[in-house]
N, C-alpha and C positions, 0 to 999 in steps of 0.2 A: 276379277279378284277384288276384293270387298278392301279398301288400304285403310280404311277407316277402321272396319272392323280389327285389324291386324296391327294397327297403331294399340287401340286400345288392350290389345294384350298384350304387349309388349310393357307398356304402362304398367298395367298393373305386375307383370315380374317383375320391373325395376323397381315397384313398389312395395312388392312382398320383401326382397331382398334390403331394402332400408330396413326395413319394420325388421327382420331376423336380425339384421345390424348393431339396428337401436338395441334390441333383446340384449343379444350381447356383450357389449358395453355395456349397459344398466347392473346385467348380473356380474358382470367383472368388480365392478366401482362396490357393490355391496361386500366389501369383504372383511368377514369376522375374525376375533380377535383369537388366541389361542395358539400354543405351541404345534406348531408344526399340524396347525387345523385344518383339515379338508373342509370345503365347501363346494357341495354339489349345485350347479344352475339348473332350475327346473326344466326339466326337457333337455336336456341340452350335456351332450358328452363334454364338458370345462370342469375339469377339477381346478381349485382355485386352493394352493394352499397358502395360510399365514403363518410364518415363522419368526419369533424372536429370540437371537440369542448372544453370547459375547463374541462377536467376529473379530474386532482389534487383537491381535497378534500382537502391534509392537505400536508406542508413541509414543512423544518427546516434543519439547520444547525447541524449537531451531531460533537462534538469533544473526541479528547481522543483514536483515534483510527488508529494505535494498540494501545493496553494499555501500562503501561510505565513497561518499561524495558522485551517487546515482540517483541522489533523491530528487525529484520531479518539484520540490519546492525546497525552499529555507524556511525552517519553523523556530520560530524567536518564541520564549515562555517567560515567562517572572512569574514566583508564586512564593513569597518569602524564601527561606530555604529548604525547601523540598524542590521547587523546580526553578533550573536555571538553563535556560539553552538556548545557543548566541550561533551565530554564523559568523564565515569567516570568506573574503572574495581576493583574489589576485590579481592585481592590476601590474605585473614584472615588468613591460616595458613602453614606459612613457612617454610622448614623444617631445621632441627638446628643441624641435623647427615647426614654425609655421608658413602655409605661400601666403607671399606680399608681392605683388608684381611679378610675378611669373617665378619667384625668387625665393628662394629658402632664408628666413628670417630668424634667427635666436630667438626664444621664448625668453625673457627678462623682467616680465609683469605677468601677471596674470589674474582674472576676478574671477565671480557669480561660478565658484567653482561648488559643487554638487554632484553627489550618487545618487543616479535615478533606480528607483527598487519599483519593480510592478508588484501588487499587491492581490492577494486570492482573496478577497472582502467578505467571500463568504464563510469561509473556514477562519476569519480572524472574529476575535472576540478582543472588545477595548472596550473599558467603562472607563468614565470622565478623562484623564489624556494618559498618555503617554510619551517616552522620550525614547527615541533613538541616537546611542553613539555610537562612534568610531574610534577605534583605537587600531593603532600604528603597531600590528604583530610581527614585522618583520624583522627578523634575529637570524644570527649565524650560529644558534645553537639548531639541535632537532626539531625543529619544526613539523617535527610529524607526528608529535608525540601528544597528544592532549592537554596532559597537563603543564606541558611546556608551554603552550599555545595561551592556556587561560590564563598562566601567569603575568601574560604581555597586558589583559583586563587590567593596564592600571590607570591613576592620574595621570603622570606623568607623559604617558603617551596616548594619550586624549587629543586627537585630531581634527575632529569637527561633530556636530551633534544638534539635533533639530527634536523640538514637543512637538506635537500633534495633541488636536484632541479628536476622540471619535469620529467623529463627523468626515473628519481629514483621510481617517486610513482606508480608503478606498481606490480600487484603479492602480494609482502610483505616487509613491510620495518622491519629495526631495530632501536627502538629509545632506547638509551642509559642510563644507570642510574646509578648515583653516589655511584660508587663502596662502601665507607667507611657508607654512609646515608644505604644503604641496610644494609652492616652486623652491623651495630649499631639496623636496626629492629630482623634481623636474628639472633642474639647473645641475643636480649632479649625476641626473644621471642614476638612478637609484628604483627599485621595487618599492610597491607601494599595495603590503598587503593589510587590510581592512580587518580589524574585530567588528562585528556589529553586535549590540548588546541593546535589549528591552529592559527599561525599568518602568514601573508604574505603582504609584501607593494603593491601587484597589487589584493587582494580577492584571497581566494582559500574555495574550496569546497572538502572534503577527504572522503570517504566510506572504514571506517573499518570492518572486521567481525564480529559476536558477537558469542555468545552459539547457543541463537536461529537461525542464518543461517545458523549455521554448520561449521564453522568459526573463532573459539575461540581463545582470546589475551592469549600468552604462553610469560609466564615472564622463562628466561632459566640465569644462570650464573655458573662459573666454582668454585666451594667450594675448591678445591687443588689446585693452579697455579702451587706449584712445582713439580708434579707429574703428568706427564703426561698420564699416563696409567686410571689415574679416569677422567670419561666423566661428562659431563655439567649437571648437576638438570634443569629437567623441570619442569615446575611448573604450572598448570592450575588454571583458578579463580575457590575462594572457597568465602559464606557470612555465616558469622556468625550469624548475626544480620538479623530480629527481631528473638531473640530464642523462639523455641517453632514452629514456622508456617516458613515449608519447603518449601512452595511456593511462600510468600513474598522474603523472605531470596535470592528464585531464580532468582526474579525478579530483585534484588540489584546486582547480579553478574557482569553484565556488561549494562548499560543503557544511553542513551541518556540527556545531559542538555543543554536546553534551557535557554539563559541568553538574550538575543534579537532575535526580531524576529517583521517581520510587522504583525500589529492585522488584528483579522477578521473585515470583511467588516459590517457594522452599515446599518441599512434600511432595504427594500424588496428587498434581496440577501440574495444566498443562495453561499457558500465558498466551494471548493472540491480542494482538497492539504494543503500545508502552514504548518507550525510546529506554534503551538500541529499540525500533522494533525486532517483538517476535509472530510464529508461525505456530502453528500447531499440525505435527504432521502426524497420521497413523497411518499405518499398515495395515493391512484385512486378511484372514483368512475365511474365505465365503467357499463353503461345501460344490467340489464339481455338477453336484447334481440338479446345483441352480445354476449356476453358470453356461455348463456342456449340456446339459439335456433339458430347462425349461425358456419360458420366457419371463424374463422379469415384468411384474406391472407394474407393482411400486417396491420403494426400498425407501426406507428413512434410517439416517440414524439419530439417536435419541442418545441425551448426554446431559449430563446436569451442570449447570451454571452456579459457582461457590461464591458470592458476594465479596466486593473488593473496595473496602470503606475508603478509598485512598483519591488522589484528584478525580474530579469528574465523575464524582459516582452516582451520580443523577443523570446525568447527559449521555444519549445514546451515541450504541457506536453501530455499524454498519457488518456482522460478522457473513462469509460468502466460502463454500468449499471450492477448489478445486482438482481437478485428477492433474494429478505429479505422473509426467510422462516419462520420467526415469528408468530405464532397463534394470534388471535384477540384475547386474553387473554393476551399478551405479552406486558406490559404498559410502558418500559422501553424502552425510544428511543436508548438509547445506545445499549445496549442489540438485540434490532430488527435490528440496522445498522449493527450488528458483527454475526446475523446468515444468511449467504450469501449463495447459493445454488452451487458458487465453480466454477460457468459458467460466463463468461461474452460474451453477445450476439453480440454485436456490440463493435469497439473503434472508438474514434472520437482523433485526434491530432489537440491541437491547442495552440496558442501562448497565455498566460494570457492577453499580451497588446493587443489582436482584440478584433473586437467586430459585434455583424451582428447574424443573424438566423441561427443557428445550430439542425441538425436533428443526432436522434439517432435511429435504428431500434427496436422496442420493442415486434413484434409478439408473442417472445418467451414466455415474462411474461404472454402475454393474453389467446396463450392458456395454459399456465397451471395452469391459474385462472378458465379458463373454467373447466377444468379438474377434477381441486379441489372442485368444486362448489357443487358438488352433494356429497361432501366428510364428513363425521361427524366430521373434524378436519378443522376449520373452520380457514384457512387461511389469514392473511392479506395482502391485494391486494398491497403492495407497491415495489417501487423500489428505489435501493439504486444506487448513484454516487459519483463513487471512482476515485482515482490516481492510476494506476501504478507503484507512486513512493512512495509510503505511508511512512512516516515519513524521507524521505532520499532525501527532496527534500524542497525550499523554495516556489516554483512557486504554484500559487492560482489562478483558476478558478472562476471568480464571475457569478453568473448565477441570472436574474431575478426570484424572486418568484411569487406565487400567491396573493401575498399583492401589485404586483405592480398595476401599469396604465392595463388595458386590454388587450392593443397591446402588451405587452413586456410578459404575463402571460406564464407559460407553457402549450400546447395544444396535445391535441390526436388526431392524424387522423389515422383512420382504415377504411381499405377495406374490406367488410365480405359480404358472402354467406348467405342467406338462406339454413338451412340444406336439406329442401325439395328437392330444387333445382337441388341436387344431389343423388334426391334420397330416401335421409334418413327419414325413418316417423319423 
């Protein structure tokens, strides 16, 4: 037996078989434009059709997300008054003993007291300095109410406060607090919740850490000044409040307030960014005949971006879809925008201020609507568009809806196979 010779033929079918391959693919990837177009591959049983048309069914604007006091940082803003937005941390319980010789000691002095904030350096924006204060929010009114919260922003209860310039906000800063205002809380015994607030005469934008990013504001001060052998109390946020529900309670440890901000956009638009952040969710109705009986190649949807002359409208934002894994039982748009599949297929970057036809690729979603389709857990077909900046950013995305003019609506173009084509019964 010749092994040489039988090598060599072998060779060359796994050879011919590339080359058929490549064919393949090469005539797939060629595909013309046109309503519901057939494209025949030379040689070759692949019909390839291209289809564009209005699949969005249903979309909407979702706000609220993440939920409050979930956000993965604290975003501090100043921008005269358009934008104002302060953070707020819970320090409830402080401690009022220090050891000294194996021994529990009364706090009765104390210095070099300080809130350490880690800092996101690269999401912060400072030109020449800025000032961080603190202000003393804690009241036995509601304190869960907003604008309860931002009326505490005053002189009066101005607790300690540290400038930076540029150079400084990076990593982690230290902003300072009025030594005698602490041990009057710490001496009695008392909560000790923080306003933090950005002022700067040229706009500054700050990204603090929170619990949730892993990141957490450490309030640290020295209980003995004259004894130098006992080290600094650290202190991590603790919420007292609402008692009874640990999860609220969590949520109040360290959270974001909004005191200005530009509204969402009015009309047929849809808003993706902006503080509150929003979402933009659609629903799809995509014809069985691509779903159940072809293969998807490509899918884009195409959608027009409406120009948003308002902060940041030069500065790119990050826009990314993802498939909402939501049951068709799932009635709560909120709810369907927040169960996201953890993938995002495509990202598109673009400025809030353009405006013009933008494509995002969506295959992914289509086929694993296919997928689902024969599934007893009955899927809903939509997709969700999000920020990459989600609540640590002001820039807003305005996107045509389905409510608009025709030309401007959102559209589906897909390329798909007959499954025969290839084959498949």
């Amino acid at each position: 037996m010749d092994v040489s010779l039988d090598w060599r033929k072998r060779a060359r079918v796994v050879l011919l078989g590339l080359a058929l391959g490549a064919g393949v693919v090469a005539c797939g990837e060629d595909l013309e434009s046109g309503a519901a177009c057939p494209v025949l591959c030379p040689g070759q049983n692949l019909t390839v059709f291209d289809t564009t048309f209005d699949a969005v069914s249903f979309d909407t604007t979702v706000s609220g997300i993440p939920g409050f006091g979930t956000e993965a940082s604290m975003y501090l803003a100043t921008r005269g008054d358009t934008l104002d937005v302060r953070g707020v941390v819970r320090f409830d319980s402080l401690p009022s003993t220090f050891q000294k010789a194996s021994a529990d000691s009364a706090i009765t002095r104390l210095d070099s007291a300080y809130v350490l904030f880690a800092v996101n350096a690269t999401a912060t924006r400072v030109r020449g300095s800025v000032r961080i204060d603190l202000f003393d929010v804690d009241t036995a009114d509601a304190d869960t109410v907003n604008a309860v919260v931002a009326s505490l922003f005053r002189p009066d209860r101005l607790i300690g406060g540290t400038t930076f310039d540029s150079a400084q906000v990076k990593d982690s800063i230290k902003v300072y607090l009025d030594k005698a205002k602490l041990l009057a809380k710490v001496t009695g015994k008392q909560r000790l919740r923080l306003g933090v607030k950005a002022t700067s005469a040229t706009g500054a934008e700050v990204e603090l850490g929170t619990i949730e990013g892993g990141r957490s504001s450490l309030l640290r001060f020295d209980p003995a000044p004259e004894d130098t052998a006992i080290k600094a109390l650290t202190v991590a946020p603790t919420s007292s409040t609402p008692p009874g529900d640990g999860i609220i309670a969590g949520d109040y440890l360290d959270y974001t307030l909004v005191v200005a901000a530009p509204p969402a956009p009015s009309g047929a638009l849809l808003s993706v960014g902006g503080l509150p952040n929003r979402r933009g969710f659609l629903r799809f109705d995509v014809p069985s005949r691509i779903l159940d009986s072809s293969t998807v190649l490509r899918a884009s949807l195409i959608f027009t971006q409406q120009p948003n002359r308002g902060i940041g409208a030069r500065d790119t934002l990050a826009l990314v879809p993802e498939v909402s894994l939501a049951g068709e039982d799932v009635t709560d748009l909120t709810r369907a925008a927040l169960l996201l599949g953890g993938f995002a297929f495509d990202t598109l970057r673009v400025a809030p201020g353009d405006s013009g036809t933008r494509v995002l690729e969506v295959a992914t979603a289509l086929r694993q609507w296919a997928a689902m389709s024969s599934s007893t857990i009955k899927q809903q077909r939509a997709i969700v568009l999000r920020s990459t900046r989600e609540a640590t950013s002001t820039f807003d995305i305005h996107i045509s809806s389905r409510e608009a003019p025709p030309a401007l609506r959102p559209r589906l173009r897909v390329n798909y196979a007959l499954r025969s084509s290839f084959g498949i019964p």
